[in-house]
C-alpha positions in Angstrom: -5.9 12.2 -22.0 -3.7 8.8 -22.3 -3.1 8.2 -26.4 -4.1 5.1 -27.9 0.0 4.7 -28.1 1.1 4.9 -24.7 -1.5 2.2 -23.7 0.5 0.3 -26.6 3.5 0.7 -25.4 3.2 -0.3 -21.8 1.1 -3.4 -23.2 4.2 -4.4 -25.4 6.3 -3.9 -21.9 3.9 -6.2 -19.9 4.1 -8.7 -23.2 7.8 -9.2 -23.9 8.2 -9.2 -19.9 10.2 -12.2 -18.0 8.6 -10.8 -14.2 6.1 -8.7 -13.2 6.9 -6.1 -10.0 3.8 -4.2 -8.8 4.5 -1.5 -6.7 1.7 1.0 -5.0 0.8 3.7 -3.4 -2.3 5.3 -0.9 -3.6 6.1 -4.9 -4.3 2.5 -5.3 -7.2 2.5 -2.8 -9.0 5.4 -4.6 -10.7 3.4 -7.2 -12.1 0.9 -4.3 -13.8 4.0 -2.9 -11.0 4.4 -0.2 -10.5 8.0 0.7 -7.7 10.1 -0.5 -5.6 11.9 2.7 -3.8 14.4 -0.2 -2.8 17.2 1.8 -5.3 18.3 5.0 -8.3 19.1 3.6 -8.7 15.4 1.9 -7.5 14.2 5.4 -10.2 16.3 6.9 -12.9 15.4 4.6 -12.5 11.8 5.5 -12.4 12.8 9.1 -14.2 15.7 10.2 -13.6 15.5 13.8 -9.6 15.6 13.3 -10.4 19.5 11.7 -12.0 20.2 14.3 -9.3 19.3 16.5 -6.6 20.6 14.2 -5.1 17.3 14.0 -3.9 16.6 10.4 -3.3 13.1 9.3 0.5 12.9 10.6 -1.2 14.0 13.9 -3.7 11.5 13.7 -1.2 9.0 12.6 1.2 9.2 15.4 2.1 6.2 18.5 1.9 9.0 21.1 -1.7 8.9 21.0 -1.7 5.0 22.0 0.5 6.1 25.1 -1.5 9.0 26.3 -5.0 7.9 25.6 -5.2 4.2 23.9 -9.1 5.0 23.0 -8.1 8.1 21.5 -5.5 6.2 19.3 -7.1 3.2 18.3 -10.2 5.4 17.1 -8.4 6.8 13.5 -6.9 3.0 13.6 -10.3 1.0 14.5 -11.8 3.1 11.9 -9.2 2.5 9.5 -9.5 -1.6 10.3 -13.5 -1.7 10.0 -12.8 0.3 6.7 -10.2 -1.9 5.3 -12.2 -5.1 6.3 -15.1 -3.7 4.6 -13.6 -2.6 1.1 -13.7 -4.5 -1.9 -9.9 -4.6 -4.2 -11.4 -2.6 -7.4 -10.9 -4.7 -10.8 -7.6 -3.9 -12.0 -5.8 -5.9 -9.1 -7.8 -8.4 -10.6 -6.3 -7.6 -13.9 -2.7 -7.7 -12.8 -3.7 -11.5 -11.5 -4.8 -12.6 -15.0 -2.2 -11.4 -16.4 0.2 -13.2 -14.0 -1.8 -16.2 -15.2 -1.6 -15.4 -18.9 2.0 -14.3 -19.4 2.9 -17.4 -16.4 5.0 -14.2 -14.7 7.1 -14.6 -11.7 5.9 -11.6 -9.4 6.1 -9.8 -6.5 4.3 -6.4 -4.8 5.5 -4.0 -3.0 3.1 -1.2 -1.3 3.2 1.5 1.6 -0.2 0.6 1.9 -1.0 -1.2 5.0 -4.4 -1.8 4.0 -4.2 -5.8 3.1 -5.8 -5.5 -0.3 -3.3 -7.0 -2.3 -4.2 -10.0 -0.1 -7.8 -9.5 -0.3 -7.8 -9.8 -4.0 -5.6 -13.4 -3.6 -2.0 -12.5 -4.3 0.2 -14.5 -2.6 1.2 -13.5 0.7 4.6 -14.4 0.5 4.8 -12.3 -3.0 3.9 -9.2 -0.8 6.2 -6.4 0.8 4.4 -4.2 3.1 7.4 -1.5 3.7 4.8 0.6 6.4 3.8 -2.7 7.9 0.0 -3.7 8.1 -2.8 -3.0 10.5 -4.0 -6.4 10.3 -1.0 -7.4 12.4 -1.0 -6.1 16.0 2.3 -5.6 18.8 2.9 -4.6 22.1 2.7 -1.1 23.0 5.9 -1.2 25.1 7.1 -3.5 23.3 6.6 -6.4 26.1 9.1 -8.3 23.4 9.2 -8.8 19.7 5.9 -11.0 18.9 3.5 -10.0 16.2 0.4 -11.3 16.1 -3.2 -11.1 13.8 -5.4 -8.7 14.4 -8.5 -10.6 14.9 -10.0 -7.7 17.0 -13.9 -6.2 16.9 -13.0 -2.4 17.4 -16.1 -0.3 17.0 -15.8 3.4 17.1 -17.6 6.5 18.1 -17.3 8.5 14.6 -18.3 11.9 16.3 -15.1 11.7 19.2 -12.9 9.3 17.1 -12.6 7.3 20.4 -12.9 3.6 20.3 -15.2 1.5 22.5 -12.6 -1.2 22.7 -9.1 -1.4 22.5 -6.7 -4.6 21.9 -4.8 -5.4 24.0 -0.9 -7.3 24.3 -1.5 -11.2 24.6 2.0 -11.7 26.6 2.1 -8.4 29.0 -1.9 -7.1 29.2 -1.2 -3.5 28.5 -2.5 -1.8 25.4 -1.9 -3.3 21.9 -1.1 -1.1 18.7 -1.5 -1.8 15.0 2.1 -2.9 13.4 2.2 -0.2 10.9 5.5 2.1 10.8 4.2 5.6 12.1 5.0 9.3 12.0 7.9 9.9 14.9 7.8 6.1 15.6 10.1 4.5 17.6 8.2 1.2 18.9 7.6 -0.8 15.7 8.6 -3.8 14.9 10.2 -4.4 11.7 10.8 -8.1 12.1 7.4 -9.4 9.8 8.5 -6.9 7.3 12.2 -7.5 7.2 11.0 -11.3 6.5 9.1 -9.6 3.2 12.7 -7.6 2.5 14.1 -10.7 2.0 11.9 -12.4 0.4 12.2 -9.4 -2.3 16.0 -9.3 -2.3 15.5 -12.5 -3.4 13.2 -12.0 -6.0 15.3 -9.6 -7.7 17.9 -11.6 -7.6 16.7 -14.6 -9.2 15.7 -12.0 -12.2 19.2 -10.1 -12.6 19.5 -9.2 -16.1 16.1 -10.1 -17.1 13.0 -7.9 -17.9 11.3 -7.1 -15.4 7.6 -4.7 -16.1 7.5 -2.4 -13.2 3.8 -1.2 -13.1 3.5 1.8 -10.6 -0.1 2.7 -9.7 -0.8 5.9 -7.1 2.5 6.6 -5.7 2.7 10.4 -4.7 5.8 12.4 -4.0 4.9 13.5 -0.2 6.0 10.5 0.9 8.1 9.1 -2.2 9.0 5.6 -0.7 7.7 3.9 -3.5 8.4 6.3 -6.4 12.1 5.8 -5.4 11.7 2.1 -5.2 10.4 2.2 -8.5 13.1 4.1 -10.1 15.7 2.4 -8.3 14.6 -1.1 -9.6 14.0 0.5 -13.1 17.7 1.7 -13.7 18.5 -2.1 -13.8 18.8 -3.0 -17.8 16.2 -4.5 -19.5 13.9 -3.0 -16.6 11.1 -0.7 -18.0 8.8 1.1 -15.6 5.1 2.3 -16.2 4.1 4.8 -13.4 0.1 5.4 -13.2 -0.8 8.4 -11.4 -3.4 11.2 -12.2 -0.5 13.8 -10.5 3.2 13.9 -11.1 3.2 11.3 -13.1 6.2 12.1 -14.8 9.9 9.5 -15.5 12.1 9.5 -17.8 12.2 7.6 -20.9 12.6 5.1 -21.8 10.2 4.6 -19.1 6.0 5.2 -19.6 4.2 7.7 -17.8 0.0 7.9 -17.5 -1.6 10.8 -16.1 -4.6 9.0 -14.7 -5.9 6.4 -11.8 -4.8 3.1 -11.5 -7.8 1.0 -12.7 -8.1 3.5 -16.0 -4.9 3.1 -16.5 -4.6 -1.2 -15.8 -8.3 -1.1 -18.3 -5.9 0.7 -20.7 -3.7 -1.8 -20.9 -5.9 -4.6 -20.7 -7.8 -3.3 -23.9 -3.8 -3.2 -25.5 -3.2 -6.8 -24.6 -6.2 -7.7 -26.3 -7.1 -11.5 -25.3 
């Protein structure tokens, strides 16, 4: 149970704030109805045919796949685009946008997520870090060279064999395409898109050196703690304060805010604080 206090508190850090940094995790996606791949058996509920396999979600989510068998590959990420196309960004990224309007806050994102629902919801693409990449941009296999490319592709998918019944393919070379996301053992990707976003952050920070900046962390687990540490790291800086939203290990250090619960609870929270 979140007091009546803590909401207060991280409304008076979003208030007195000179910038905004939202940072997020796979938690984000829950409240949208995406599923949640904590540990195997939430993997496995999402995808049944992967238990039955024994394939676990680092399994699933590995390049070798698109090398031994491209159909076998692009069915866990065809699924994953049709999914992603089809979900709607829940209300509090809609939040965080008014209250980038209201408080007239430089801001930025930055997510492991390669999902595209920050851009879904309208924030700015060029105020977006995607640190895993995104699987609406597709690359060469090989890689043929270092182009990246939209992912305009129509992949449907045999749910029962996770095998797709079309798979993309490299516009420069003609062998098999694969989503630019950062994978498990990966040794193909292509960083270049999302070293541009890198710098574009480093920039960002920069220009707010010394000012407050609100970090407001929404479901970043510890499994794979990219963001948690991001958080932290940018939250050491002074007049930084971070709020971390997660209904699991949700604990930091004051004088940061913790809140043991989903993100759009959690954003609603705040939003009743702020009051109009």
């Amino acid at each position: 149970m979140i007091s009546s206090d803590q909401f207060e508190r991280a409304a008076e850090i979003v208030r007195t704030a000179d910038a905004l940094l939202i940072t997020a995790g796979a938690g984000m996606g829950v409240d949208s109805g995406l599923p949640d791949f904590r540990g195997d058996q939430g993997f496995w509920n999402a995808y049944p045919m992967y238990k039955r396999l024994g394939i676990d979600f680092i399994g699933a989510a590995n390049p070798a796949h698109f090398e031994r068998d491209p159909t076998f590959g692009w069915g866990f990420y065809g699924h994953r685009t049709n999914l992603y196309r089809q979900t709607v960004p829940h209300r509090g990224f809609h939040l965080l946008q008014e209250w980038i309007d209201r408080f007239d806050f430089d801001s930025f994102v930055v997510t492991s997520n390669v999902d595209g629902q920050f851009q879904k919801a309208g924030f700015r693409e060029d105020q977006i870090l995607e640190v895993h990449g995104s699987i609406h941009h597709l690359q060469c296999l090989s890689p043929c060279g270092h182009a990246i490319w939209d992912n305009d592709e129509q992949i449907p998918v045999d749910f029962d064999t996770m095998r797709a019944e079309h798979v993309p393919m490299c516009r420069h070379c003609n062998h098999p395409a694969r989503p630019n996301i950062l994978m498990f053992g990966d040794y193909s990707w292509l960083p270049d898109r999302t070293h541009g976003q890198e710098m574009r952050f480093d920039l960002f920070l920069d220009q707010h050196q010394g000012g407050r900046i609100a970090v407001i962390e929404m479901g970043a687990g510890t499994s794979i703690p990219t963001i948690r540490y991001l958080s932290e790291r940018v939250g050491g800086r002074n007049g930084t304060r971070v709020i971390r939203i997660n209904p699991r290990e949700a604990h930091i250090a004051s004088p940061h805010i913790s809140m043991s619960c989903g993100a759009l609870e959690g954003l609603e929270g705040i939003a009743a604080s702020l009051g109009d």
